[in-house]
BAKE-809220 format. One record per residue (C-alpha): residue number from 0; x, y negated, z negated. Coordinates in pm, 1 decimal. Each point is the difference from the previous one (the first is absolute). Layout:
BAKE-809220
+-----+----------+----------+----------+
:   k :       xx :       yy :       zz :
+-----+----------+----------+----------+
: NUM :        X :        Y :        Z :
...
+-----+----------+----------+----------+
This chain:
BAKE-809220
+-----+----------+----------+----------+
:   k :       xx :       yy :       zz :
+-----+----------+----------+----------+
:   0 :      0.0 :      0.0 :      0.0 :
:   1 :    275.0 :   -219.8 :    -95.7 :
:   2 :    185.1 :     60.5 :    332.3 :
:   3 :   -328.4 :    -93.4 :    208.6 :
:   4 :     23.0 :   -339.3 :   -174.9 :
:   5 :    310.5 :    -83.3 :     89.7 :
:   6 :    -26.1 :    138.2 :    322.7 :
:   7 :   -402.6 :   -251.8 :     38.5 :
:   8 :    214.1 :   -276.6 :   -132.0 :
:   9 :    309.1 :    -19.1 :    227.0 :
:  10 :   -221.5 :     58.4 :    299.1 :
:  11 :   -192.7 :   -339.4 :   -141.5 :
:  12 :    325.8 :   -185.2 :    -40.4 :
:  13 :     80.7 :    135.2 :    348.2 :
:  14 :   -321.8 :   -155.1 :    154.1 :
:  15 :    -13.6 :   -308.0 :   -209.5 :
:  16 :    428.8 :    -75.6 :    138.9 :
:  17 :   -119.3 :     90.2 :    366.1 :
:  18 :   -256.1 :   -236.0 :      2.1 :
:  19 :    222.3 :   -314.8 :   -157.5 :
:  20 :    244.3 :    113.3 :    303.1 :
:  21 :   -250.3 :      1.6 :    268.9 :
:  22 :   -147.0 :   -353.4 :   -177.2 :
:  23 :    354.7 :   -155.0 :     26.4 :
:  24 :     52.5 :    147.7 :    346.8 :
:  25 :   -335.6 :   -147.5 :    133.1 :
:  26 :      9.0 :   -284.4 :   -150.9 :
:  27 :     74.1 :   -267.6 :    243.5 :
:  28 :    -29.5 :   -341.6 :   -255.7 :
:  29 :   -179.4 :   -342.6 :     32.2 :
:  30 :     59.1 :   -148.8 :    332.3 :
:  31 :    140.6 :   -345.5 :    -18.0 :
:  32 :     77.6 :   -302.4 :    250.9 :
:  33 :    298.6 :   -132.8 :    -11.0 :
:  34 :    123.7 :   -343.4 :     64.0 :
:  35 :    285.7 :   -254.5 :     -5.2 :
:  36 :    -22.0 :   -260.5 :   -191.4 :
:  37 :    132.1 :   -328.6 :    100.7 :
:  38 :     22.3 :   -366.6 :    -67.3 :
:  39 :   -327.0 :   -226.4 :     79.6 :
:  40 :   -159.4 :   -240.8 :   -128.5 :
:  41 :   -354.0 :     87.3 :   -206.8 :
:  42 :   -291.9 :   -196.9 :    148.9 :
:  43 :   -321.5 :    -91.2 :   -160.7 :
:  44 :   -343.8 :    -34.9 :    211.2 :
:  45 :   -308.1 :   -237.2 :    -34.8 :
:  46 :   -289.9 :    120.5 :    200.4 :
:  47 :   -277.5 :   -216.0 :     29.4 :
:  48 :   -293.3 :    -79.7 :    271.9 :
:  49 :      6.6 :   -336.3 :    189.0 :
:  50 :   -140.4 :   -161.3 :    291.3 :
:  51 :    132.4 :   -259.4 :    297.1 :
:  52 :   -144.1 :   -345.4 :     58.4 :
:  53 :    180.6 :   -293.2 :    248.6 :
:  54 :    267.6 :   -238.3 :   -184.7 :
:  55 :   -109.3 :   -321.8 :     83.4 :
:  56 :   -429.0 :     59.3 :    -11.8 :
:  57 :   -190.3 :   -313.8 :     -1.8 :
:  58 :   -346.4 :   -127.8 :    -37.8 :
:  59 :   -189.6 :   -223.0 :    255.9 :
:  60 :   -271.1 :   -229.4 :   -213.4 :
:  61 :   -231.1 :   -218.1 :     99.3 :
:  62 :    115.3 :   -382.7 :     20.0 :
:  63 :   -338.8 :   -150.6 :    -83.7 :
:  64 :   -324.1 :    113.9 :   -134.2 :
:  65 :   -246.9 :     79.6 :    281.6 :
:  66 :   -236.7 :    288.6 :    192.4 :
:  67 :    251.6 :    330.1 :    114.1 :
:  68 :    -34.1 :    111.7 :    295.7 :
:  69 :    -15.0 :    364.8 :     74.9 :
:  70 :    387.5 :    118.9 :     30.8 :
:  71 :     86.3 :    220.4 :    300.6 :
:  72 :    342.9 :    117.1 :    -95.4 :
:  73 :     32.1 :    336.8 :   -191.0 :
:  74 :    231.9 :    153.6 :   -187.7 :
:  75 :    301.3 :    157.9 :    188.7 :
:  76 :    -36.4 :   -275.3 :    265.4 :
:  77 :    302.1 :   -186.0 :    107.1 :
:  78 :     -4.2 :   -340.3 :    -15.6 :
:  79 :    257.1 :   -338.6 :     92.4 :
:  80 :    101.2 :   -298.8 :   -109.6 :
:  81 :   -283.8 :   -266.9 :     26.0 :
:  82 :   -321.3 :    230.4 :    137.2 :
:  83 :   -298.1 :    -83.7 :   -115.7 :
:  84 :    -64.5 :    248.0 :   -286.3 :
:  85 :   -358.8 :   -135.6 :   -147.4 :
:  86 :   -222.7 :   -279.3 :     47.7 :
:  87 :   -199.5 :   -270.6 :   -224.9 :
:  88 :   -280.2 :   -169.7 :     53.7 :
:  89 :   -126.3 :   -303.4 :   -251.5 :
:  90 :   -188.4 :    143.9 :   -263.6 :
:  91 :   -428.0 :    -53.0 :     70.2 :
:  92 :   -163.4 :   -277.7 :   -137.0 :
:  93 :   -212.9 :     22.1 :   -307.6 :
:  94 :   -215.9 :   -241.0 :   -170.6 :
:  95 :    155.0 :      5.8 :   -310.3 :
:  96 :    351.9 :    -52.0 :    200.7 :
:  97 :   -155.5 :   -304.2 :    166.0 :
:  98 :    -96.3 :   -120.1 :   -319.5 :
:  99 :    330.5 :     -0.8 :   -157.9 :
: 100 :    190.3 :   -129.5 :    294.9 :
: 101 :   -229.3 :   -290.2 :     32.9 :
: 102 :     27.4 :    -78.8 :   -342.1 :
: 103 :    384.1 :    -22.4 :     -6.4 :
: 104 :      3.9 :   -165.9 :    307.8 :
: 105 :   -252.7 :   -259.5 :   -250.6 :
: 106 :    311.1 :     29.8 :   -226.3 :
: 107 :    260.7 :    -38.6 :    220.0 :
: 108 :   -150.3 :   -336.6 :    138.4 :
: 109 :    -84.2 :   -148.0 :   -332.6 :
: 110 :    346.0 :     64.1 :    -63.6 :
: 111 :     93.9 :   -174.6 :    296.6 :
: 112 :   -197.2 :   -291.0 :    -84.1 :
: 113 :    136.6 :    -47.0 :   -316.4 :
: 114 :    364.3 :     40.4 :    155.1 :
: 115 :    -76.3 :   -302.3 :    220.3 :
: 116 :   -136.6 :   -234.8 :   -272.3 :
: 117 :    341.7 :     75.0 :   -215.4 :
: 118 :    152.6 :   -127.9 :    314.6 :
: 119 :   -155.9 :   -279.7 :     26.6 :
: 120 :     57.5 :    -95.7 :   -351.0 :
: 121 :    312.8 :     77.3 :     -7.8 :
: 122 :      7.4 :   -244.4 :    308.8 :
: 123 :   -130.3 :   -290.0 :   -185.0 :
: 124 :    244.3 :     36.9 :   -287.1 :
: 125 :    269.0 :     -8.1 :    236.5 :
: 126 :   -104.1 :   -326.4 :    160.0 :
: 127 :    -60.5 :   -140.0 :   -330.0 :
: 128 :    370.0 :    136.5 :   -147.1 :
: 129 :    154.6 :   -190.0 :    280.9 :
: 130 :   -171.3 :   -325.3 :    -55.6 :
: 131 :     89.5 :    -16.2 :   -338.9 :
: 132 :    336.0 :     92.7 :     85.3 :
: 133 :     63.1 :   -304.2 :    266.2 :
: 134 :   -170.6 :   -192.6 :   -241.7 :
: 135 :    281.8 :    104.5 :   -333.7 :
: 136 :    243.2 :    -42.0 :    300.9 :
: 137 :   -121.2 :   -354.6 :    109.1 :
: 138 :     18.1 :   -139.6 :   -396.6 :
: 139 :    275.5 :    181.1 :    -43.1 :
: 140 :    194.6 :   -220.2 :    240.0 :
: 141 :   -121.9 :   -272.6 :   -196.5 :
: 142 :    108.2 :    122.9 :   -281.2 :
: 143 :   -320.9 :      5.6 :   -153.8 :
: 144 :    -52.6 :    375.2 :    -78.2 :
: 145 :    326.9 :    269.3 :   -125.6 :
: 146 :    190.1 :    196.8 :    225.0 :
: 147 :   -153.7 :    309.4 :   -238.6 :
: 148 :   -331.6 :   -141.5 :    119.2 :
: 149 :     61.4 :     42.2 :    347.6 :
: 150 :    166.8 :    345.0 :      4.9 :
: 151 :   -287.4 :     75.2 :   -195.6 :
: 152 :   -202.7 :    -40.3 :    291.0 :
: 153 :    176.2 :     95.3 :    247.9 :
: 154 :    -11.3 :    370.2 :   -183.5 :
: 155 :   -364.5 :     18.6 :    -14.7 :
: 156 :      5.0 :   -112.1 :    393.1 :
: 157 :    209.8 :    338.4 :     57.9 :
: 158 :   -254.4 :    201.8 :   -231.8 :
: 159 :   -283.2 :   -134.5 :    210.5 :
: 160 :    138.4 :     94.8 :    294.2 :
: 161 :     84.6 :    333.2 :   -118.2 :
: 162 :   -336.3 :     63.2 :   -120.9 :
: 163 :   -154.1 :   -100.0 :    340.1 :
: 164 :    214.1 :    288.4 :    148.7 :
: 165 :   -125.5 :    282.9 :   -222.9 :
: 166 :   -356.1 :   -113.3 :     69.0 :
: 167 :     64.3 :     41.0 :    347.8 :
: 168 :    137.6 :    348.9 :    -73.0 :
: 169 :   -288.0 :    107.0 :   -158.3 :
: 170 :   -228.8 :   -153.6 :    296.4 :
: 171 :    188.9 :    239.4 :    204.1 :
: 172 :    -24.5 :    273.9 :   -233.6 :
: 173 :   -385.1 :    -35.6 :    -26.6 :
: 174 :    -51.0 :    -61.1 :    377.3 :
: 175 :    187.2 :    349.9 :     33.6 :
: 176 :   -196.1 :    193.6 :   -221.6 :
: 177 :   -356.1 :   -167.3 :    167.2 :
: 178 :    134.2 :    152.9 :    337.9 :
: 179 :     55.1 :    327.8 :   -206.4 :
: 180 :   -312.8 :     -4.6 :   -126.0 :
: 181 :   -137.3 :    -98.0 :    336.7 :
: 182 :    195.5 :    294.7 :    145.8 :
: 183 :   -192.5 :    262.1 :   -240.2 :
: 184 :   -315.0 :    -49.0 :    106.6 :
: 185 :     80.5 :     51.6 :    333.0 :
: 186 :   -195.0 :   -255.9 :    156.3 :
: 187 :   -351.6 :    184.6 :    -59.9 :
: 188 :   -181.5 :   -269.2 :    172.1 :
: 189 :    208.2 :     14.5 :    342.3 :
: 190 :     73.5 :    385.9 :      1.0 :
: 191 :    393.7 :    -86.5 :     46.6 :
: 192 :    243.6 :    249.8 :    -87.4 :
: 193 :   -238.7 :    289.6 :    -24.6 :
: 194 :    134.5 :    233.4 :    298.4 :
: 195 :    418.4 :    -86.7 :   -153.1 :
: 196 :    182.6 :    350.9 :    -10.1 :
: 197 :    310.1 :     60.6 :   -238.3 :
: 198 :    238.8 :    199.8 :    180.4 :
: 199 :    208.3 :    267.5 :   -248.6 :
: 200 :    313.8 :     83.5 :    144.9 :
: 201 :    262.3 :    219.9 :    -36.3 :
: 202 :    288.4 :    -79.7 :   -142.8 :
: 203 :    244.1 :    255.8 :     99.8 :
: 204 :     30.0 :    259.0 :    208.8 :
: 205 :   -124.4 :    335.9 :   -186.0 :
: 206 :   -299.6 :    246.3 :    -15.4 :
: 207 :   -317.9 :    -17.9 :   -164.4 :
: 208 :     15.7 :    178.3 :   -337.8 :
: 209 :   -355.6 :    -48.3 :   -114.9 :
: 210 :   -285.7 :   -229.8 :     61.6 :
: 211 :   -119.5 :   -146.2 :   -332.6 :
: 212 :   -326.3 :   -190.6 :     80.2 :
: 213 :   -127.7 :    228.3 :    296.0 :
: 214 :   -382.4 :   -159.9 :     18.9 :
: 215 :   -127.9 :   -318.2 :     68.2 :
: 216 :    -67.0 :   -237.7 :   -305.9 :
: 217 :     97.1 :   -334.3 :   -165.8 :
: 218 :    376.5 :    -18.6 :   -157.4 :
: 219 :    160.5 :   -233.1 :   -207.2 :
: 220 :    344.8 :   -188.6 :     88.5 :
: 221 :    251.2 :    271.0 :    -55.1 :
: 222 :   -195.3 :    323.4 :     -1.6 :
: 223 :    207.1 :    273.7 :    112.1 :
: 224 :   -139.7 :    143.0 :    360.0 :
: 225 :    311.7 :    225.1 :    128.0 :
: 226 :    296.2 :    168.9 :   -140.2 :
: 227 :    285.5 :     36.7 :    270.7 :
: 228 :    379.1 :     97.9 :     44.6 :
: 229 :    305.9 :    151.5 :    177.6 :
: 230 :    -90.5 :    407.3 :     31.5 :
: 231 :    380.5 :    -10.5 :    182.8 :
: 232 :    120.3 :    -64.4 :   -391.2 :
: 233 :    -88.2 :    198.0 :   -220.4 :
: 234 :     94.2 :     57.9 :   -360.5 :
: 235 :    -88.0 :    316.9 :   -241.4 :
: 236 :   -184.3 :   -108.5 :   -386.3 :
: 237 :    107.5 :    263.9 :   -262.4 :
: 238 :   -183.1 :    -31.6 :   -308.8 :
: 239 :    215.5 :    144.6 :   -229.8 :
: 240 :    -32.5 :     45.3 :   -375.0 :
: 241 :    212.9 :   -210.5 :   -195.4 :
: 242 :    172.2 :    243.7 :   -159.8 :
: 243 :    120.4 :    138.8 :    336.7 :
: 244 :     58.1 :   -349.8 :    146.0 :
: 245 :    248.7 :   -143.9 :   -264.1 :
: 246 :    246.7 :    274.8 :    219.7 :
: 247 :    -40.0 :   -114.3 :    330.6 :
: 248 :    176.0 :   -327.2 :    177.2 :
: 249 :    -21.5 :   -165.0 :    303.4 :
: 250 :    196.4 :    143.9 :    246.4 :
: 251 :   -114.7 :    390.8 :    -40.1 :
: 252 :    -51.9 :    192.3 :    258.5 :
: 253 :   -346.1 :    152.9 :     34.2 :
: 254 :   -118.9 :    261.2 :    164.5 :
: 255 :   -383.6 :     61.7 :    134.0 :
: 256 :   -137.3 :    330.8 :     52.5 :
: 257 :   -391.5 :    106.4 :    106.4 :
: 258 :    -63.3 :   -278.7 :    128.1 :
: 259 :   -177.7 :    131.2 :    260.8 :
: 260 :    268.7 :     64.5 :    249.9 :
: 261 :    235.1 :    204.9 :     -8.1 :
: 262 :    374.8 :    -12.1 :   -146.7 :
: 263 :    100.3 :   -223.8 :   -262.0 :
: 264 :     58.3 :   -337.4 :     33.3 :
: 265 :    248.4 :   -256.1 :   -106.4 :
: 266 :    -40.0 :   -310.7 :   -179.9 :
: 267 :    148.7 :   -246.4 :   -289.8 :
: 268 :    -86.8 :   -154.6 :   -290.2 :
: 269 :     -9.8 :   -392.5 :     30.9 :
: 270 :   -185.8 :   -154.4 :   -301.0 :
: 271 :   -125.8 :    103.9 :   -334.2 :
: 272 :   -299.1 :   -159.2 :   -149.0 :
: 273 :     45.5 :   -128.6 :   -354.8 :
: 274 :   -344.3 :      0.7 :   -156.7 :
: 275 :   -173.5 :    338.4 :    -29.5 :
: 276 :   -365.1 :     80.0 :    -11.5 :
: 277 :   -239.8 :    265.8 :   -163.4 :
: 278 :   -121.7 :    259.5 :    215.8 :
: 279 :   -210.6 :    310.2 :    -94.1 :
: 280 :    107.4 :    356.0 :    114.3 :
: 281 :   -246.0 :    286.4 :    116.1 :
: 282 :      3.3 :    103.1 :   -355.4 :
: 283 :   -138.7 :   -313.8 :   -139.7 :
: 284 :    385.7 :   -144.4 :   -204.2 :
: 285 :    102.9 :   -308.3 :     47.3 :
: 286 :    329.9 :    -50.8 :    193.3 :
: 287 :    244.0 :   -304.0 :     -3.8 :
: 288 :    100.5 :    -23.8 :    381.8 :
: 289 :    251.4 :   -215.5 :    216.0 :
: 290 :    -50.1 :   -109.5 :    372.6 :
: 291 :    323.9 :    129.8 :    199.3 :
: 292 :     34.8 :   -174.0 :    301.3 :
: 293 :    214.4 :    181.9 :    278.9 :
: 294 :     29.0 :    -26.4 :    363.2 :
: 295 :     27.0 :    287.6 :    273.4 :
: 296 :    270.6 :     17.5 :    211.6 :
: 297 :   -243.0 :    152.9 :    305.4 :
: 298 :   -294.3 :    -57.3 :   -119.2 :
: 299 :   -267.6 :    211.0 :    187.7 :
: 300 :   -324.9 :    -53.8 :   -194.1 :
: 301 :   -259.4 :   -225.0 :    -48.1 :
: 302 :    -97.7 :   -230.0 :   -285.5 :
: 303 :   -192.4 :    166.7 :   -247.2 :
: 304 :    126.4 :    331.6 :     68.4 :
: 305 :     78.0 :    235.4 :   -301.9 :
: 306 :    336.1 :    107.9 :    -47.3 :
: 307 :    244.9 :    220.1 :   -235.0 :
: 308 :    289.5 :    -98.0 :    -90.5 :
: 309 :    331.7 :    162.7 :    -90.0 :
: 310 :    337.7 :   -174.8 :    -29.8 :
: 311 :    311.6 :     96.9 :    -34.0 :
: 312 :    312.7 :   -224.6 :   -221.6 :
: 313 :   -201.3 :    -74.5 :   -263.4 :
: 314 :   -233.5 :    -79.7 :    233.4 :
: 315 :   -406.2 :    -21.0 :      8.3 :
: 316 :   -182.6 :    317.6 :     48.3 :
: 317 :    110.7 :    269.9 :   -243.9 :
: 318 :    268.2 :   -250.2 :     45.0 :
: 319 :    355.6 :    215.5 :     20.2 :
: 320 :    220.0 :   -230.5 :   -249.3 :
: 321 :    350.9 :     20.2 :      9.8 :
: 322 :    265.9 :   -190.1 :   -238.4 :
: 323 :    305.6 :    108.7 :   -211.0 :
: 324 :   -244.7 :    122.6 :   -288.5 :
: 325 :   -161.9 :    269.1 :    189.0 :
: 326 :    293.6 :    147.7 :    154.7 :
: 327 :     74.4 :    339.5 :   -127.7 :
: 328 :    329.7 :    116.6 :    169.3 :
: 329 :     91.1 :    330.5 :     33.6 :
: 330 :    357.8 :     74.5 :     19.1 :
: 331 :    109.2 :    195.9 :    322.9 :
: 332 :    -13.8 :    404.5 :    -19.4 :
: 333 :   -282.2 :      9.5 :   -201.9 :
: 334 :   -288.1 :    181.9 :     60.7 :
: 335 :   -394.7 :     54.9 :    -67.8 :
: 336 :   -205.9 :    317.5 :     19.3 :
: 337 :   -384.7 :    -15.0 :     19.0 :
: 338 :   -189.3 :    249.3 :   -129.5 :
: 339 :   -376.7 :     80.8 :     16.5 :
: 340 :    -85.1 :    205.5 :   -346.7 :
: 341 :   -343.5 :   -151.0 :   -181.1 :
: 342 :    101.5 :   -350.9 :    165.5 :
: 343 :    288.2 :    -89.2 :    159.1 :
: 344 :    331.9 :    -20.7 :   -209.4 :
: 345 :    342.4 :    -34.1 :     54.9 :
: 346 :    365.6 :     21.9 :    -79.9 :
: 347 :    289.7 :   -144.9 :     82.6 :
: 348 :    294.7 :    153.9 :     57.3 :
: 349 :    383.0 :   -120.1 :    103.0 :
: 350 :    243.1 :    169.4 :    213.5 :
: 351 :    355.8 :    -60.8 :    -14.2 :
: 352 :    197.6 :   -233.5 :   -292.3 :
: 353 :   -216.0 :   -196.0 :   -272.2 :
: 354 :     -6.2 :   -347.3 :     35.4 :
+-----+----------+----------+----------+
């Protein structure tokens, strides 16, 4: 019994050895990528959305209050320097506007009357300065009246005369604002003035961006009717947040992908805004962001087009930075392995002398 033990129990160690063998013979290990490492420079990214618009955009207003006409240009259409963009007609006639312009024309020419009677006072004093003055002159020379007498009224001759010349001014001032006045009722009674257009023109040459007042109706002086500029320059806004933005400068080099074409293009930064605004994320927090302003190098879109960004240099879009700090050299002859083993890990390894 005792020998058919021993005999059971080497025949276990037997099996148990055979199968460690075959398990170190079969086993092939963890398969690993390997690598060399080398020297370059660690780069951090900024990705953010943004959108084009043209540089120098403008806005056409209206130059006096009146009746728009119906504008015929659309957005996208081309436009040059001094074409007629939009039309004004005076603004109609109500009874209440009659009213009021009739009563500062009223105004205006009471005004104007009073102007004239200063003037004519101011007239008479004159004349009466400079009689007494010839007469303190004419005793003066016989010594009958001072010397302090006589320059006495020879300064209230120069005051008189003075005063006749700012009631003159004021004539004129009231005679202009009686024509004003005048001018605002738009001679009701004769009809004059009533078929007048106000040409808008163009400024520049450049393309419609948007139309701002697109139907007929009364606007005030300085209403904006059209928003235009230069789709041939274009620059990209990147609204950033301000965390992210303290790392970027002007100067970066950005690069836009999907932007509906295909490749990436190339662009730079060129200004920074320095006042940020609140703007709420799809989740509902509250973000501090900053405009970056960049322009494209070959700019193929259109303004209003969305874009992604991605830079490169400590540049905008997951913005690749690169300065001294983030350097992490790796001195020649070293060497990484990758390996894939519940997540990726790795070592490194060195082959050849120690540094």
């Amino acid at each position: 019994m005792k020998k058919r033990t021993v005999v059971i129990a080497l025949v276990a160690v037997a099996v148990v050895g055979a199968a460690l063998l075959a398990s170190l013979l079969l086993d092939q290990g963890v398969a690993v990528t390997t690598a060399t490492l080398t020297r370059q420079p660690m780069q951090e990214t900024v990705a953010e959305e943004g959108q084009t618009r043209a540089r120098n955009a403008y806005v056409i207003s209206a130059p006096v209050a009146g009746q728009l006409q119906p504008i015929t240009v659309r957005e996208g259409d081309a436009v040059s320097a001094g074409m007629i963009v939009a039309r004004l007609m005076p603004p109609p006639d109500t009874p209440r506007a009659v009213q009021i312009a009739q009563a500062q024309i009223a105004a205006a020419q009471a005004r104007r009357d009073q102007a004239a009677a200063e003037v004519q006072k101011a007239e008479a004093q004159a004349k009466q300065a400079e009689r007494e003055a010839d007469r303190s002159q004419s005793l003066g020379d016989r010594n009958v009246v001072s010397p302090e007498t006589i320059e006495q009224d020879k300064l209230a001759l120069a005051a008189a005369e003075q005063q006749v010349h700012v009631a003159e001014a004021t004539l004129e001032a009231a005679d202009a604002d009686l024509r004003g006045a005048r001018a605002n009722l738009g001679n009701e009674q004769s009809g004059n003035g009533k078929d007048e257009v106000v040409p808008i023109r163009a400024t520049a040459i450049g393309t419609v961006l948007e139309v701002l007042e697109k139907d007929e109706r009364v606007v005030a002086a300085g209403a904006p009717l059209l928003r235009m500029g230069d789709t041939g320059n274009l620059e990209v806004v990147i609204a950033v947040l301000s965390e992210d933005a303290v790392k970027v400068r002007v100067g970066n080099k950005l690069l836009v992908s999907e932007w509906g074409g295909g490749g990436t293009l190339l662009g730079q930064v060129t200004r920074i805004e320095q006042t940020a605004f609140t703007e709420t994320s799809t989740l509902g927090v509250q973000e501090q962001r900053v405009n970056v302003i960049g322009t494209l190098i070959d700019p193929p879109g259109e303004p209003g087009r969305r874009l992604s960004c991605r830079g490169t240099d400590r540049d905008l879009g997951r913005s690749r930075r690169s300065d001294n700090s983030h350097k992490r050299p790796f001195p020649a002859g070293w060497g990484l392995a990758l390996f894939c083993s519940g997540g990726w890990q790795g070592t490194i390894e060195h082959s050849g002398n120690r540094p």
